[in-house]
N, C-alpha and C positions, 0 to 999 in steps of 0.2 A: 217763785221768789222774785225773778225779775218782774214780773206783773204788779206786784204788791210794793215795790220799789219806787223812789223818788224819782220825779224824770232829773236828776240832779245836772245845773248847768243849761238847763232847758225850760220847759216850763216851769219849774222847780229854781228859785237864785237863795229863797232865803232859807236858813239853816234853822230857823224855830219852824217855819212851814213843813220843812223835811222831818224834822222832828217831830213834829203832832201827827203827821203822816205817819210815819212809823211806830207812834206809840199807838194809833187809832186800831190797826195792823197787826200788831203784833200779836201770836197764842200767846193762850192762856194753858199754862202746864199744871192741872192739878196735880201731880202727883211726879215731884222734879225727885233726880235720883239723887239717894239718900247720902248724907254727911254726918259723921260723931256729930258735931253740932257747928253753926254757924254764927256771928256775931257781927253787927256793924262798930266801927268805933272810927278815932280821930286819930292821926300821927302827926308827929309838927312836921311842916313844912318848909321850901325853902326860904332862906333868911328874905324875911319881907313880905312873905304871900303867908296866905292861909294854910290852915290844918287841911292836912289831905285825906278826906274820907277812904277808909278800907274796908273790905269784908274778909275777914279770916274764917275760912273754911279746916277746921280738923276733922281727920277721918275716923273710922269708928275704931276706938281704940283695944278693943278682943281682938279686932282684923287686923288691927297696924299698931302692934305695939310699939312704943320707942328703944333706940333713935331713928329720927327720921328728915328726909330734906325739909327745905322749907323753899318754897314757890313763892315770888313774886312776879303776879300777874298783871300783864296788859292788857286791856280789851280792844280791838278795831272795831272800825266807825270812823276815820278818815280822821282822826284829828278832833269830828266834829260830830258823829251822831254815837249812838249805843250807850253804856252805863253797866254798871255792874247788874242792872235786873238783866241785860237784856245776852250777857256771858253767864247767865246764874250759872244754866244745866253744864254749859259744856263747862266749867269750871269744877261744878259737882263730877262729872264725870270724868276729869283729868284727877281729882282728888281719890275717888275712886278707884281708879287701876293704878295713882302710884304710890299709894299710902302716902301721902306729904301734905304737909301743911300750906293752905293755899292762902296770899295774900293779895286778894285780887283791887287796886288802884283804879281808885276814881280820880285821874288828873283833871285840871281843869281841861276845856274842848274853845276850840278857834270856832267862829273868828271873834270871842269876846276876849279869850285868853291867847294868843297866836306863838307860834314858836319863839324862844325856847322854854315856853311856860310849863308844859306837857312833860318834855325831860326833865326839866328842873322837878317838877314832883314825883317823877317816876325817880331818880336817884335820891331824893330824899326818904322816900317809904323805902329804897331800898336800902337805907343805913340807918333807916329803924331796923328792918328786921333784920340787919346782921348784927344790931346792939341788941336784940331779943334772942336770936337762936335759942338759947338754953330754957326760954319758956315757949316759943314755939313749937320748931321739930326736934330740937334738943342735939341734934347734930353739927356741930361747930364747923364742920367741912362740906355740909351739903346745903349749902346756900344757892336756888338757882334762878335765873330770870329768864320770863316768857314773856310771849305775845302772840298775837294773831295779828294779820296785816298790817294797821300804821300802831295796832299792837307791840308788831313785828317793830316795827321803828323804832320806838319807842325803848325798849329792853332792848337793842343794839347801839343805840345813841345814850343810853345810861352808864353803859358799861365804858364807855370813853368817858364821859364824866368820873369815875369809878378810878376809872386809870390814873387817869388826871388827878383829883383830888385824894389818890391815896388810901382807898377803899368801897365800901366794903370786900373782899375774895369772894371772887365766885364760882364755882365749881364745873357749872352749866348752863349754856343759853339754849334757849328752846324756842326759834323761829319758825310761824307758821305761815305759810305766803307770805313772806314780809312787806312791806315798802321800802325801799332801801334805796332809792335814785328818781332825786326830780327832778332830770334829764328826762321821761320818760322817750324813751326812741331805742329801746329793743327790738329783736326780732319777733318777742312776741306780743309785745305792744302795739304793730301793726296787725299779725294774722289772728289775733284774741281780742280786737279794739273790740267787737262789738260781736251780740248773742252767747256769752257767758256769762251773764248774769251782771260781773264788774264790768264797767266799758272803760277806755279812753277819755272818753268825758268826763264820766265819773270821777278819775282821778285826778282831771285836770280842775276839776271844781275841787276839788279835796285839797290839791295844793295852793289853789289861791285863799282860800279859806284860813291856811294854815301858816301861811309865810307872810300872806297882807300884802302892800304893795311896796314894802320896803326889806321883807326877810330875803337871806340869800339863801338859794337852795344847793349852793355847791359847800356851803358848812357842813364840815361831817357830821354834826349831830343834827343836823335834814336827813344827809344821803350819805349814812355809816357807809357805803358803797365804797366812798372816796377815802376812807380814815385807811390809817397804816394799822393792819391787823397784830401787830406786835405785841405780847402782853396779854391780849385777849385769851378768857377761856376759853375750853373745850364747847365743841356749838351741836346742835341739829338742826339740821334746814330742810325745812319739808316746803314742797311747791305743789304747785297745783297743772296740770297740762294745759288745762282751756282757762287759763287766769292770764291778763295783759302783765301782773307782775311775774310769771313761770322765770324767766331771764334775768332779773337782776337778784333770783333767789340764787337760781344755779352760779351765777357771775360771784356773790358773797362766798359762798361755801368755796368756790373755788381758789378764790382770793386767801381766804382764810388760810386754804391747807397748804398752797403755795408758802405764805409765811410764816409755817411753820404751827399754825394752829389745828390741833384734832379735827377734824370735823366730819358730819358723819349727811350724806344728802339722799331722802326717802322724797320718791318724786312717784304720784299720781298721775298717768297720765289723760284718766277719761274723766276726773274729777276739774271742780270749776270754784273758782274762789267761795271761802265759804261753806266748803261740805261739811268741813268738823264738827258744824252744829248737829249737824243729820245722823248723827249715831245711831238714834232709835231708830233710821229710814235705811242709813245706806251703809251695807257691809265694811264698804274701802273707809268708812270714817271713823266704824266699830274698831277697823286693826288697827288704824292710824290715832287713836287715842289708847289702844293699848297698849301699842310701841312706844307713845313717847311716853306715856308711864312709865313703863320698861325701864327705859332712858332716865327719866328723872331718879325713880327707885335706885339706880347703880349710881347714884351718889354717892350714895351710906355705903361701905367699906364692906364687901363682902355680901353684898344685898341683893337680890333680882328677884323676881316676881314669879319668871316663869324660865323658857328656855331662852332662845337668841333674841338678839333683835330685830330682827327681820326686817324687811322695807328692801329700798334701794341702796342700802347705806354704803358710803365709800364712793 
């Protein structure tokens, strides 16, 4: 993975270059795991900007009958690379183990759209689909928002938008590595800067990318790190061991359940940012998507999948 990687911040400055690089790169999955059916469409946007492209993933409906949550999903890619091709599987495959409806968000990406462009359409697709529930998962309480790395951001910085303007309810946030502080200067942002695949660089081109030279990164919808966790729902925070961001994952969850919010933290430790795509490859990613399935499914009132949830959780 890291081989086939942009040298981002290095020989690598521009974000279409890193782009063709990764699309040049990228498998080709004949045979992506299977969804009741798939659909691209448009939801309005925030006041000003465009319709925000989505893909709505339903599960097969003999398997998952209703009711059921409804997911709004974030992709990582720093702000600036990935797309909904490029989370197809692991999408299909979180729709797969939780029977739920997936809405996975094409935000715009920096640095042509730079913060707070990204959240502004992640909470806007997110109050379409709590004005939809009843045609999506059909469950009016199991509303929940994900992500994967600045995924991660993204669906934590929504959810203060969310607060703020007085909805949509959400039941469950589902952080996978997050990005959640561009302080970057953890503990494990120094012993993980480099040879796990994400580096220190990496991030640090992600956030100039992402902020320009005039965004501030200590606004909580940068670095939900810093927001007052009050209000917030119920979370899981999953990290990664050899990830530079392991530390500001553990630091949210912690934060969280300090004020008072549930939260539940399933931590990997020989895993490295980015394994969740490797389900077909690597056991830890096989469990780690069917836990937080797990998770998503005990939205719906009396609902689980299988037995516990297992992880690190707590």
């Amino acid at each position: 993975m890291a081989a086939a990687f942009p040298d981002l911040g290095g020989a690598v400055t521009e974000a279409a270059e890193a782009r063709r690089m990764l699309d040049a790169a990228a498998p080709v999955r004949a045979h992506p795991a299977a969804a009741g059916s798939v659909r691209d469409r448009c939801v309005p946007g925030p006041p000003g900007a465009p319709p925000v492209p989505v893909r709505v993933y339903r599960p097969d409906p003999a398997r998952w009958p209703g009711p059921r949550p409804t997911v709004v999903f974030c992709h990582g890619g720093g702000w600036v690379l990935c797309g909904l091709d490029s989370h197809d599987a692991t999408v299909r495959a979180l729709c797969r183990a939780s029977g739920a409806v997936f809405v996975s968000v094409d935000y715009r990406r920096a640095p042509e759209a730079r913060f707070p462009a990204a959240v502004l359409d992640v909470h806007a697709a997110l109050c379409w689909a709590g004005a939809h529930l009843g045609e999506l998962g059909g469950d009016p309480a199991a509303l929940v928002v994900a992500g994967d790395s600045s995924g991660g951001n993204l669906a934590a910085a929504s959810l203060l938008l969310a607060r703020e303007r007085g909805g949509p309810a959400v039941a469950l946030q589902v952080l996978i590595y997050p990005v959640l502080d561009a302080g970057r200067d953890s503990d494990s942002y120094h012993s993980n800067a480099e040879g796990c695949f994400l580096t220190a660089a990496h991030m640090r081109w992600f956030w100039e990318q992402y902020l320009g030279p005039d965004g501030d990164g200590r606004d909580p919808l940068a670095s939900p790190l810093a927001a007052d966790p009050a209000g917030l729902p119920p979370a899981r925070v999953l990290v990664a061991g050899c990830d530079p961001l392991r530390d500001e994952g553990r630091a949210h969850h912690r934060r969280l359940a300090a004020g008072g919010v549930p939260s539940a933290l399933d931590e990997y430790p020989g895993m490295f940012h980015g394994f969740l795509a490797l389900a077909d490859v690597l056991p830890q990613a096989r469990r780690a998507v069917e836990e937080l399935g797990e998770a998503i499914a005990s939205t719906v009132e009396h609902r689980k999948n299988s037995g516990g949830t297992g992880g690190s959780a707590g």
